[in-house]
Every structure is written in C-alpha cells, then in structure tokens.
N, C-alpha and C positions, 0 to 999 in steps of 0.2 A: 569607290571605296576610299580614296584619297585626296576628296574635295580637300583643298586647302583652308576654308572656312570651317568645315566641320573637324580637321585635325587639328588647325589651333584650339578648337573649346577641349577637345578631349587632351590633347597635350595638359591644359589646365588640370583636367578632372583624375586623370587615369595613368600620368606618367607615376616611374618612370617606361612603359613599355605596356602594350596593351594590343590586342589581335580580334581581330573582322571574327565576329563570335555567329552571326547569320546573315544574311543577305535574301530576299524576296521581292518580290512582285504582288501589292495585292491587289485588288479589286471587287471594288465594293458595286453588285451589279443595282437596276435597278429595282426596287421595293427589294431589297436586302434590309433585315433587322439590322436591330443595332449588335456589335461585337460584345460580350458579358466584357466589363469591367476587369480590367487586374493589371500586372506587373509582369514586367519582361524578365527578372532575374529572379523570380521567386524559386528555381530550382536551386538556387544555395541555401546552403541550409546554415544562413546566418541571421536568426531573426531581425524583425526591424521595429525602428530606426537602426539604420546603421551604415557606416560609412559607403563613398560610391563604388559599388564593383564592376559596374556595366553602364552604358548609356547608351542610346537609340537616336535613329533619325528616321524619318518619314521626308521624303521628298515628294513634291506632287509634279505628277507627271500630265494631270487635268487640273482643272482650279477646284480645290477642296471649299465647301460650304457646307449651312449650314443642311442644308434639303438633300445635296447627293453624298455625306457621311462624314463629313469633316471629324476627324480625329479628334474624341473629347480627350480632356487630360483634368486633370485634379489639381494645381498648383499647390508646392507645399504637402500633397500627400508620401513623398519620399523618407518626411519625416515622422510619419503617425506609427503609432503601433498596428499588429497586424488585422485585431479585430473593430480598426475604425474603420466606418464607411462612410463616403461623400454624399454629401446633399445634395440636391439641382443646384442651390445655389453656387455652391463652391466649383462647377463643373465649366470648362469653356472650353469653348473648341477652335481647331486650329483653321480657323479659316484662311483661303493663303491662293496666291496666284500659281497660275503654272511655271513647274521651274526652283518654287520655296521651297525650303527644307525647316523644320523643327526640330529639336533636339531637344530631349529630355533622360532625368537618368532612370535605368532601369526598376528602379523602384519607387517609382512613380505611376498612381493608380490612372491606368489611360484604357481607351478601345477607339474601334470604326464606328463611327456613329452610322445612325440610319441614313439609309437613301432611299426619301421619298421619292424621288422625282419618276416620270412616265417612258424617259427613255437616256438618261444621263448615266453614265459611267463613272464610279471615281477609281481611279488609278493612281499608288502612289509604290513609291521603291523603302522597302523598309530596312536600313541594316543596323545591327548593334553591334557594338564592340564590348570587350570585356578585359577584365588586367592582365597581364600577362602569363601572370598562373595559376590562370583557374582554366580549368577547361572548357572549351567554345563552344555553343548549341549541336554546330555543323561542323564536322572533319572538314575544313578547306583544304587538306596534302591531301585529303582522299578523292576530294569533290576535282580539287586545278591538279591536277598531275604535273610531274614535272616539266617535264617538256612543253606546258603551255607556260607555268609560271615562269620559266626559264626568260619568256618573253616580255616579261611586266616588269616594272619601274621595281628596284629594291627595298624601297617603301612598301610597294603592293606586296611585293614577296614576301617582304616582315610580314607582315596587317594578315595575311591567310597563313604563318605558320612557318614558313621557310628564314628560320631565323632562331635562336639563343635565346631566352630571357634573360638580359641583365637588368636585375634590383637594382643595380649601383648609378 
C-alpha cells in the first residue's frame, strides 16, 4: 500500500492527504467474461467531469495480456460526461509484465478484460486511494485493528486511517 512509485503520483494527484480507500486480490480465472465496463468512484455523488477524488492501481502479480484479461481502460474517459460511452477503438489494455502496476484515476472508464485462454490465470492486486475526507470503500480501523497496525510503518498507519486529516 506504500509503493514508493505509486505514492509519488498520488502525492501529485490527491494531496494534501488521502487514505487506502480498498485493497483486493483479483482473479480473472480461465474463460472468465469480460468485467462490464465503469468507474471505481462513481459512489460520490459528484457528477462528472470532475476534479480527481480517487485513483487506483492494479499491479500484476501474472503478466496481464491481451488473451488472459488484461485490464481495459478508456484513456481520457475521466473527462466525459456520464452518459458517454467508449468505442473499441478508444479502448486499451494494460498489457504489462509480472511485477507492473498501472494507475489510473477513479473516474476513469476501466474493467477485467476477457480471459480466453485454456488454462492461464490472471491475478492482479487492486488498491485505490481516495482524499482524505471522503469516506473509504472498506473501514481499514475495522478491517487492521489496532494491535496489527500498531506494527506498520506510520505511512501505512496514515493510508488505512489511523491518522488526522490535515487540509493544510
């Protein structure tokens, strides 16, 4: 939750303070359809276009392509309104070695592509963040208890919640 790569962009994107809003595991098995299409922050209720309140990462923990489900995303859909929809054309996917991480912001039109493949797994780690005071997908006080978080870097502490929001 505290890649150093991935905290620099959201530094960029989300300061000044922003908190581990979900964290997963997913797994795209084989002949699994494609995920419908949409946005990770569409529970605010702030229509869009509109500034960023969340963003996401997918890291792959198998190499994502295009045959076992490679994560589509929309590029530039973060800015449409809410009743546009994407073409094939406009649509690519996050093809990426094991190990890559993507990031994109929450309102951006993305899913799990298909995985055709006969016996290939895609497995990727999804978490998003969000600003500091909006409320997170997942209670992380309720999920890490104290006495585990007690044990994590004070970075991590912040990122699941054990922390102040200062705007300043």
């Amino acid at each position: 939750i505290e890649h150093p790569r991935i905290l620099a962009h959201l530094d960029r994107l989300l300061l000044p303070n922003y908190l581990l809003s979900q964290a997963q595991v997913i797994n795209v098995l084989t002949d699994s359809p494609a995920q419908p299409l949409h946005i990770d922050d569409g529970f605010y209720p702030w229509p869009r276009p509109r500034p960023a309140l969340s963003a996401a990462t997918v890291f792959a923990v198998d190499e994502f392509t295009i045959d076992n489900g490679a994560t589509v995303a929309i590029p530039g859909s973060h800015r449409w309104a809410p009743e546009r929809e994407g073409s094939e054309e406009e649509k690519c996917h996050a093809e990426m070695a094991a190990g890559s991480a993507v990031i994109y912001l929450g309102s951006t039109i993305h899913g799990g592509g298909t995985n055709s493949t006969a016996d290939e797994w895609r497995r990727g780690i999804h978490m998003s963040y969000t600003l500091g005071w909006l409320r997170t997908e997942e209670n992380n006080v309720l999920a890490v208890p104290p006495a585990v978080a007690a044990g994590l870097s004070k970075r991590a502490q912040q990122l699941l919640g054990y922390g102040v929001h200062d705007a300043i």
